[in-house]
N, CA, C and O atoms as a MOPAC input file, in Angstrom:
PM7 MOZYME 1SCF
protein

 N      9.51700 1   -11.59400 1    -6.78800 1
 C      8.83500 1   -10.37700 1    -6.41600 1
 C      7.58600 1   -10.74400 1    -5.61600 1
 O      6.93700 1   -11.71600 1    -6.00300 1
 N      7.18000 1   -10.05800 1    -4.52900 1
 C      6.30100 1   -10.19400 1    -3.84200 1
 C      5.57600 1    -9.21400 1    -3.38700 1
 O      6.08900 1    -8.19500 1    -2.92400 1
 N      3.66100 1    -9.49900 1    -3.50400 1
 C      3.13600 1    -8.72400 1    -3.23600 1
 C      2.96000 1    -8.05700 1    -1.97500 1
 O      3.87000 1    -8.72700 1    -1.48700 1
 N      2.66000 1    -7.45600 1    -1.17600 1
 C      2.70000 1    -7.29400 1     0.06900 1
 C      1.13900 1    -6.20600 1     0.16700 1
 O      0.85000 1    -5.19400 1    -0.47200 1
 N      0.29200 1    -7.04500 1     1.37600 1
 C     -0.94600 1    -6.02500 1     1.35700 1
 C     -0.92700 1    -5.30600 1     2.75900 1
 O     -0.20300 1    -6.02700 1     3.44600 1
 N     -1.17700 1    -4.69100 1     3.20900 1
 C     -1.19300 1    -3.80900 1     4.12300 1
 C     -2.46900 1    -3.14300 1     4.69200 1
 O     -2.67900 1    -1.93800 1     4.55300 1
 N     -3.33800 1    -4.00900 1     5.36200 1
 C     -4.70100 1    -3.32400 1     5.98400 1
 C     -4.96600 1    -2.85000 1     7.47100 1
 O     -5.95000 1    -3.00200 1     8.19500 1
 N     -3.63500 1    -2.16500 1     7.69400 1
 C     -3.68800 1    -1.10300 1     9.05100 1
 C     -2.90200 1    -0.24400 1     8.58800 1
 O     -1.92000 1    -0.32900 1     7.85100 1
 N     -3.64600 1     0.96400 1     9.30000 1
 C     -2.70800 1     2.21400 1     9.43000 1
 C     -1.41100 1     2.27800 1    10.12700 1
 O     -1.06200 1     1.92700 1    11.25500 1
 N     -0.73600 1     2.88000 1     9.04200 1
 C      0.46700 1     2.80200 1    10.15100 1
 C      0.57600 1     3.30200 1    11.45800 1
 O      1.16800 1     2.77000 1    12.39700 1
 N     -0.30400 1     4.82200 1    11.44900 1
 C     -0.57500 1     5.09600 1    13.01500 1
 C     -0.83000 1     4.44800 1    13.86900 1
 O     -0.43200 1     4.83100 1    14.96900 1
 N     -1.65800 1     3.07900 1    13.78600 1
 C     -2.45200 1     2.31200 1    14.45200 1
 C     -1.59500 1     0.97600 1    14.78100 1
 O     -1.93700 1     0.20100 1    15.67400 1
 N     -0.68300 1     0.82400 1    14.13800 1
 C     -0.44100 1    -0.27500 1    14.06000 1
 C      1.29100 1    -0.09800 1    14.06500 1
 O      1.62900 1     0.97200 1    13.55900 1
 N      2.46900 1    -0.98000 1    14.55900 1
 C      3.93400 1    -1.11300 1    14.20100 1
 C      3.96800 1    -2.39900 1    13.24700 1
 O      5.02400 1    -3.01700 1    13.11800 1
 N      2.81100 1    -2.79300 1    12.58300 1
 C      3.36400 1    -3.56600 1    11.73400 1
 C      3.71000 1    -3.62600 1    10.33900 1
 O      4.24800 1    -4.61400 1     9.84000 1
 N      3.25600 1    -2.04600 1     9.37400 1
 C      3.90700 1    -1.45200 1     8.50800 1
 C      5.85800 1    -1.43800 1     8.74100 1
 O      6.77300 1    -1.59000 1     7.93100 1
 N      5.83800 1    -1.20200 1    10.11400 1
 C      7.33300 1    -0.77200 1    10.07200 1
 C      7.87000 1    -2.20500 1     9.58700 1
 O      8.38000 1    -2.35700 1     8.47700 1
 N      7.68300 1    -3.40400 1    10.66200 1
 C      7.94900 1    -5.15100 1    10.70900 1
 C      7.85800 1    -4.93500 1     8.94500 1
 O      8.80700 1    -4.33200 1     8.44400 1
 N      6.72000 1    -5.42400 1     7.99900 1
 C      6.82600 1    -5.48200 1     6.66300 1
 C      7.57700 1    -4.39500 1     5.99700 1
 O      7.53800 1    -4.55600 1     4.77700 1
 N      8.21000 1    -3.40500 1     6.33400 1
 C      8.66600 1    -2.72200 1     5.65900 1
 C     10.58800 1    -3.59500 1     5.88300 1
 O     11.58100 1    -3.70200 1     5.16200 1
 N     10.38300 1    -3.82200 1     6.63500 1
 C     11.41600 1    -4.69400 1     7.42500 1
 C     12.12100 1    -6.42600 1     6.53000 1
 O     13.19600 1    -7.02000 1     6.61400 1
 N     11.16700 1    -6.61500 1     5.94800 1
 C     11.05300 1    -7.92100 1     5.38900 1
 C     11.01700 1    -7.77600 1     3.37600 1
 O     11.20700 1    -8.61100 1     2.49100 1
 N     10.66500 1    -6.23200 1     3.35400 1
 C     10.40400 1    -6.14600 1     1.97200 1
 C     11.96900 1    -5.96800 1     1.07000 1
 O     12.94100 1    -5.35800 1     1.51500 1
 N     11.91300 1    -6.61800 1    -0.19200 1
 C     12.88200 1    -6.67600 1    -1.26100 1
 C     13.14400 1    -6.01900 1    -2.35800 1
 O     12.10900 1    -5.94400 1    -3.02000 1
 N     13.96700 1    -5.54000 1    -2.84000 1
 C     13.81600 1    -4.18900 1    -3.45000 1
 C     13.08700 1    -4.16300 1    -4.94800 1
 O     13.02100 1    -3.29800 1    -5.82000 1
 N     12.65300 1    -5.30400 1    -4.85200 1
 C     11.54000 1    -5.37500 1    -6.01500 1
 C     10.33000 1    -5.79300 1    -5.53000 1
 O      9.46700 1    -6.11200 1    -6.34800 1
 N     10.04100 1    -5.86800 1    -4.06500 1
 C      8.67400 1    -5.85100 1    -3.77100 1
 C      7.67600 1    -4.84600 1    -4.37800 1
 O      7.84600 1    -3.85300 1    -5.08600 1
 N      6.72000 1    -5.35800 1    -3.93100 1
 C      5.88200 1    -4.19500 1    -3.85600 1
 C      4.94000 1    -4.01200 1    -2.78300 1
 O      4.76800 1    -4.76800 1    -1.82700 1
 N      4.42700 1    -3.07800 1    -3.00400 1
 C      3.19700 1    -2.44200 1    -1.39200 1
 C      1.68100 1    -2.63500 1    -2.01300 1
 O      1.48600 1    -2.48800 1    -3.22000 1
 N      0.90700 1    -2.88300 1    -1.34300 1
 C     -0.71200 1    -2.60200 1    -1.45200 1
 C     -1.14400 1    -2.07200 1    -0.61000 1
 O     -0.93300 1    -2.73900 1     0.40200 1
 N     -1.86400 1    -0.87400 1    -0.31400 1
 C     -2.88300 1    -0.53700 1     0.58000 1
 C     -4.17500 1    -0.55200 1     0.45500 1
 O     -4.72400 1    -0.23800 1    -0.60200 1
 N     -4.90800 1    -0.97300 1     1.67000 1
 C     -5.56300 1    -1.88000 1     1.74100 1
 C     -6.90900 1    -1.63000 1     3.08300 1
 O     -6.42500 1    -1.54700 1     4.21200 1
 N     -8.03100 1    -1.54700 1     3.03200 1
 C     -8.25000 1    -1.24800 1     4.21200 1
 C     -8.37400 1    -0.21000 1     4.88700 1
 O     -8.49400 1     0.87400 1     4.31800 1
 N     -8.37100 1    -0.32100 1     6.29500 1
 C     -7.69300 1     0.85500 1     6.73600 1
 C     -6.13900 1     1.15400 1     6.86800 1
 O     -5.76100 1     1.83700 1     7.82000 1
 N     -5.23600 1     0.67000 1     5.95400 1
 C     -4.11700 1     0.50000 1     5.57100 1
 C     -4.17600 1     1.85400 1     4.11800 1
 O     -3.11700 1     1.97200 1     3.50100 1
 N     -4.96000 1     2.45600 1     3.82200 1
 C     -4.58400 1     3.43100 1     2.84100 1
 C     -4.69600 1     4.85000 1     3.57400 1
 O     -4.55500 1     5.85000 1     2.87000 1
 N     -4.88100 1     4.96300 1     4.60900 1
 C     -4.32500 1     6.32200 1     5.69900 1
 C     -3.15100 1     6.35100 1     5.48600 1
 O     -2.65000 1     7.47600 1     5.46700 1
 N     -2.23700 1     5.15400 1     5.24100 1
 C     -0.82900 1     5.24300 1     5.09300 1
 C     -0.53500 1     5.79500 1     3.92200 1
 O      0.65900 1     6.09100 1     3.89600 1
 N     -1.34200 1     6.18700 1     2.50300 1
 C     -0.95900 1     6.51800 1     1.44900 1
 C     -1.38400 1     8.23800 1     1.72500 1
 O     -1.31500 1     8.92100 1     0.70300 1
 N     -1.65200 1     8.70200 1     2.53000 1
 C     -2.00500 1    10.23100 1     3.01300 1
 C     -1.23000 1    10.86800 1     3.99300 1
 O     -1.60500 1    10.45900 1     5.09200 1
 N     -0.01700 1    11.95300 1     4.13100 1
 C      0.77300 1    12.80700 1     5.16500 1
 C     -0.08700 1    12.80800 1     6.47400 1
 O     -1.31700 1    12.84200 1     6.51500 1
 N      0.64600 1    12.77200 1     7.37900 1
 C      2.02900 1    12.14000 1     7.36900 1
 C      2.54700 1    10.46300 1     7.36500 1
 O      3.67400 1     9.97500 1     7.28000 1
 N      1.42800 1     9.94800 1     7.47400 1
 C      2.04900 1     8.72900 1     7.72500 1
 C      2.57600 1     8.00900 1     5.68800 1
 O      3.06600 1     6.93900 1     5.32700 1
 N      2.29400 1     8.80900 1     5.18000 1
 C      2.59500 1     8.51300 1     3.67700 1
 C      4.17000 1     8.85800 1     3.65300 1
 O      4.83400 1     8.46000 1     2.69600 1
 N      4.80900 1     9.62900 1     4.74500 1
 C      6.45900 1     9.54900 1     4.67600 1
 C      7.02400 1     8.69900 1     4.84000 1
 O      8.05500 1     8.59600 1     4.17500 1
 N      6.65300 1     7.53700 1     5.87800 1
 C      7.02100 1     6.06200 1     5.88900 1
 C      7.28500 1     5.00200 1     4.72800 1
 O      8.19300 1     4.17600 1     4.81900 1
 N      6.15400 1     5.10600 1     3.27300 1
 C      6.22300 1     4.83000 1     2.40400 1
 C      7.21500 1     5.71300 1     1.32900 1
 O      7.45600 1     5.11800 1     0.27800 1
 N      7.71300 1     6.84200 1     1.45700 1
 C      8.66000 1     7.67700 1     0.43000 1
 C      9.49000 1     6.74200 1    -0.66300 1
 O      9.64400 1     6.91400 1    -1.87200 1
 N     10.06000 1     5.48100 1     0.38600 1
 C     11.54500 1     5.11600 1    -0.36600 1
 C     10.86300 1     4.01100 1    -1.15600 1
 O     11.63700 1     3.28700 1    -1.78200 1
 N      9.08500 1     3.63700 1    -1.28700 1
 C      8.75000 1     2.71700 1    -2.04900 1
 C      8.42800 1     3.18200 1    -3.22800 1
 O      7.79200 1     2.49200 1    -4.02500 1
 N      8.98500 1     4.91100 1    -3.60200 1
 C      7.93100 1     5.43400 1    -5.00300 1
 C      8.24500 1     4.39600 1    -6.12900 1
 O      9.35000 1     3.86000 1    -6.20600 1
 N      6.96600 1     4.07000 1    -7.21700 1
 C      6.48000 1     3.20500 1    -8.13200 1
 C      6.43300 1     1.80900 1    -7.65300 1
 O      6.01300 1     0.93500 1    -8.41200 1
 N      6.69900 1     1.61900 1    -6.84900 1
 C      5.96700 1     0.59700 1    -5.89200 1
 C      5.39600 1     0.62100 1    -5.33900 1
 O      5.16800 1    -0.50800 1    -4.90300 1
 N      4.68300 1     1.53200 1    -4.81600 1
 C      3.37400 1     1.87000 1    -3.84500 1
 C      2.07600 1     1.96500 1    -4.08100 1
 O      1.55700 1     2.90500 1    -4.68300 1
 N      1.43600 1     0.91000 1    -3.57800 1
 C     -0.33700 1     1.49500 1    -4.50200 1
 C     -1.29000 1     1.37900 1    -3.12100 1
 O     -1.05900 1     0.78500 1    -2.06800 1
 N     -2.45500 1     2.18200 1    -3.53700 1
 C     -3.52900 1     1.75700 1    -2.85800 1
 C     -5.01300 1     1.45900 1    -3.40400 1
 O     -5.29000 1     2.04200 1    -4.45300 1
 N     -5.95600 1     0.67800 1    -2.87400 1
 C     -7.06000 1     0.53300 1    -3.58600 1
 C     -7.49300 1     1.48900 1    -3.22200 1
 O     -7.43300 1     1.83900 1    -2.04400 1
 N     -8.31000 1     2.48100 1    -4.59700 1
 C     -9.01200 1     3.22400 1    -5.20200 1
 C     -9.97700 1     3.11700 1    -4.39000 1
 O    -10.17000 1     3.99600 1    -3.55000 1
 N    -10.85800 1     1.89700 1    -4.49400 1
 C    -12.22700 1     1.70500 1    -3.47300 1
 C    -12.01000 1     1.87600 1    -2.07100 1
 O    -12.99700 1     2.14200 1    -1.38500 1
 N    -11.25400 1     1.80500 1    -1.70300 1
 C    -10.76700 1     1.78900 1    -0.25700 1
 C    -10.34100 1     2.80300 1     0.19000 1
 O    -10.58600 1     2.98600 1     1.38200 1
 N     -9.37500 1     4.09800 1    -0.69800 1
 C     -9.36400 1     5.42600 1    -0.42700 1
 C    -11.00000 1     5.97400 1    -0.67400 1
 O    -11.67000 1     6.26800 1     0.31600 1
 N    -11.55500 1     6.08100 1    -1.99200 1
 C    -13.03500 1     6.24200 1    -2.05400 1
 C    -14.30600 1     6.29800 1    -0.42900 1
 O    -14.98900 1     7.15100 1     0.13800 1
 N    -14.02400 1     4.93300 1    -0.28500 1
 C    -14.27700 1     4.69300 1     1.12000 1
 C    -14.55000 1     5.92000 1     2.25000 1
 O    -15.61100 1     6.36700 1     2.68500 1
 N    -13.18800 1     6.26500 1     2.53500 1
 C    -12.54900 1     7.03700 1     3.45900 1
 C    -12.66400 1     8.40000 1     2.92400 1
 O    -12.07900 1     9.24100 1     3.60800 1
 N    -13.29500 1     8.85500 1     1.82800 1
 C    -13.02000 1    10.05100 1     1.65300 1
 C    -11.46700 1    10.66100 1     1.19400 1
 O    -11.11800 1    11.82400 1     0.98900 1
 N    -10.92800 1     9.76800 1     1.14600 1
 C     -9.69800 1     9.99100 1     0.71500 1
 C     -9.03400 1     9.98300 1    -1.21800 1
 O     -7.94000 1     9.71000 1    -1.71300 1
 N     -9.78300 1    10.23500 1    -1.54500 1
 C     -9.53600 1    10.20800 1    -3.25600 1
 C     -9.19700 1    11.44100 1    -3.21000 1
 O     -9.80600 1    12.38800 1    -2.71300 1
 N     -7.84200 1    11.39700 1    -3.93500 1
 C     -6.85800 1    12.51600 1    -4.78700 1
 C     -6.22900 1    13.12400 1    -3.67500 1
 O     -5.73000 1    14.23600 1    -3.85000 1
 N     -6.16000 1    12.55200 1    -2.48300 1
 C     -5.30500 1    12.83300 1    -1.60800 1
 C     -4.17500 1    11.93200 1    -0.80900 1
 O     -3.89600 1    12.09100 1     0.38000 1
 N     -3.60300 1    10.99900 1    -1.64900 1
 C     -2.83700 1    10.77800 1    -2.05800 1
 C     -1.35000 1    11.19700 1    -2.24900 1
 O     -1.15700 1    11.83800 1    -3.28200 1
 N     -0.05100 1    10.92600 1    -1.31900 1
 C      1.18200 1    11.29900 1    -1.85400 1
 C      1.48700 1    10.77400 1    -3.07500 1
 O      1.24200 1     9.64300 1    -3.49800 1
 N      2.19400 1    11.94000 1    -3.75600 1
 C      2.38800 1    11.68400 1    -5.36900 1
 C      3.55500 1    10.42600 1    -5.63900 1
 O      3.86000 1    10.18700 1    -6.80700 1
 N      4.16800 1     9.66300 1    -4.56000 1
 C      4.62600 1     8.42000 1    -4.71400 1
 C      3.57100 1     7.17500 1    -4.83500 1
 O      3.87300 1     6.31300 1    -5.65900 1
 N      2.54200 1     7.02700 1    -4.20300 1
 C      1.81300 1     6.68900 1    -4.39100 1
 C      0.23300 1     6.08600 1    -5.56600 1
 O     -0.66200 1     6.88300 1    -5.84700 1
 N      0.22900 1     5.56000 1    -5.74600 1
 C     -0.32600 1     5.42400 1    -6.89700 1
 C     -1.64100 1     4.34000 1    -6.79800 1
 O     -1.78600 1     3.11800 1    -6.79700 1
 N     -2.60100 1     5.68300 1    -6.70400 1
 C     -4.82400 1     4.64600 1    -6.40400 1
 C     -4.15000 1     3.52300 1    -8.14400 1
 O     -3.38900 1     3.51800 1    -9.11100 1
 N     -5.26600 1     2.74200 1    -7.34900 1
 C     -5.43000 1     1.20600 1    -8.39500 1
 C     -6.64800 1     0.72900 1    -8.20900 1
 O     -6.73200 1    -0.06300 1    -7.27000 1
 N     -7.61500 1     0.94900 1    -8.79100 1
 C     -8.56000 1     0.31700 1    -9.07000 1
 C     -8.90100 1    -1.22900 1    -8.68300 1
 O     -7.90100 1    -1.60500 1    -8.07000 1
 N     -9.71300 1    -2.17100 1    -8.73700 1
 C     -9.42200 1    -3.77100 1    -8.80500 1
 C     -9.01600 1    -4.36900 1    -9.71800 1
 O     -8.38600 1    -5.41800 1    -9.57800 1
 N     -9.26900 1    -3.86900 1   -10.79300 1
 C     -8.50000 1    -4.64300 1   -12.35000 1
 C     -7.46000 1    -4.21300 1   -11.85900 1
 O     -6.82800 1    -5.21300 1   -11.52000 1
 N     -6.87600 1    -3.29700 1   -11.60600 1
 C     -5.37800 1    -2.85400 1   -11.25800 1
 C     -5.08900 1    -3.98900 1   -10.06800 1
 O     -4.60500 1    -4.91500 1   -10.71800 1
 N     -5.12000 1    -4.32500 1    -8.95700 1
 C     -5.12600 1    -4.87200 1    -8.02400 1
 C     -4.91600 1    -6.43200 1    -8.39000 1
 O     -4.13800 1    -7.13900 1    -7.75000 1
 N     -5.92100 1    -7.04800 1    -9.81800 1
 C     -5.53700 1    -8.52300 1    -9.95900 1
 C     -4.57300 1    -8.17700 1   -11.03600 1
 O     -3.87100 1    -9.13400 1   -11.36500 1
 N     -4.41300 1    -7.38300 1   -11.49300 1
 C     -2.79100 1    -7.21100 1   -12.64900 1
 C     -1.73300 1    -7.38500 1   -11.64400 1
 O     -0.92900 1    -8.31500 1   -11.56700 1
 N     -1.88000 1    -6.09200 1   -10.69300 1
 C     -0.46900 1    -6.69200 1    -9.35700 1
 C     -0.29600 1    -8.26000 1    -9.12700 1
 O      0.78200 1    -8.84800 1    -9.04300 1
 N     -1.56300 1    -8.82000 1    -9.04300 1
 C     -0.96100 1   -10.18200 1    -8.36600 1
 C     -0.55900 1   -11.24800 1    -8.99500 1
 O      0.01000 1   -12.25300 1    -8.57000 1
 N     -1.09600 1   -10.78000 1   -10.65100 1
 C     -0.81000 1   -11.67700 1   -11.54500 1
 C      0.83300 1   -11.37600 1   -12.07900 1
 O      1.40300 1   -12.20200 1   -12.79200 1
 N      1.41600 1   -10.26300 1   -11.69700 1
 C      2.92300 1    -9.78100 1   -11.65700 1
 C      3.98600 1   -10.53100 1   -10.68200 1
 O      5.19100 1   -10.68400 1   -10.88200 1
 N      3.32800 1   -10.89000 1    -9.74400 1
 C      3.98800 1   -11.24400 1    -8.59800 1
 C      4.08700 1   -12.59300 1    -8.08700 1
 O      3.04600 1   -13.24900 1    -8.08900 1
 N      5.09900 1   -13.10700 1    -7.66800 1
 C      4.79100 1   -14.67400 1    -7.28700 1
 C      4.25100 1   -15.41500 1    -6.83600 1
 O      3.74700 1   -16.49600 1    -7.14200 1
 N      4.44000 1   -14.20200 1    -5.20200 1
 C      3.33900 1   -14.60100 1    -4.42400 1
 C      2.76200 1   -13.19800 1    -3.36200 1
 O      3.20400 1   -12.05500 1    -3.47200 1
 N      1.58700 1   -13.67100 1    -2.25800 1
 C      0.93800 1   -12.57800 1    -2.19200 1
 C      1.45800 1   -12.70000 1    -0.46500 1
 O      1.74700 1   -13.82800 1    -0.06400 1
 N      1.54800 1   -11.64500 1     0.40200 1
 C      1.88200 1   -11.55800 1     1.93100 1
 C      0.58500 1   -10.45100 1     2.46300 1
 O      0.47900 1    -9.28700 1     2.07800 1
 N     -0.17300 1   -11.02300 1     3.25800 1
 C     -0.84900 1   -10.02200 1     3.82500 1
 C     -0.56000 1    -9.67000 1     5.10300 1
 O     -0.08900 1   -10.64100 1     5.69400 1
 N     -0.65300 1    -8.48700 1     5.94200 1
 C     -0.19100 1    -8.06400 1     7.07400 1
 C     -1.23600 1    -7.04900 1     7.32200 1
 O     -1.59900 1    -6.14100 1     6.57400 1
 N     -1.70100 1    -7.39500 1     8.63200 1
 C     -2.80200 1    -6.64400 1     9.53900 1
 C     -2.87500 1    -7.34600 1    11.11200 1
 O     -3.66200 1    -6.90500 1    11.95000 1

């Protein structure tokens, strides 16, 4: 299982699509950055087919003004949440 972090928007960027491209059906997602626009409509439809695999940092939506807006596949994580993911996972892939 592998973590996967994600610190561009998908608007901004085609390289959500590439990692979405490479991911395993027990991956998982992090958003990250300006990579948690992707956890907010529309670009949060791109992520649909990852529900309970999908997270974003809490601080990083916070950030942006973006707390509790959020697609309900999606799921804010705190940083204790964030080193539990990685301590789940084998290894970590970042993409930006």
């Amino acid at each position: 299982m592998i973590l996967h972090l994600l610190n561009r928007s998908p608007a901004s960027s085609g390289v959500a699509h590439e990692m979405l491209r490479t991911m395993g059906a027990d991956d998982r997602l992090l958003l990250i950055e300006a990579g948690v626009y992707g956890a907010v409509e529309p670009q949060a439809a791109l992520f649909s087919a990852l529900e309970g695999r999908c997270f974003a940092l809490l601080e990083d939506l916070a950030s942006r003004g973006l707390t509790g807006c959020c697609a309900s596949w999606v799921t804010p994580l705190d940083m204790q949440g964030f080193v539990t993911l990685t301590e789940e996972t084998q290894r970590t892939v970042s993409w930006f």
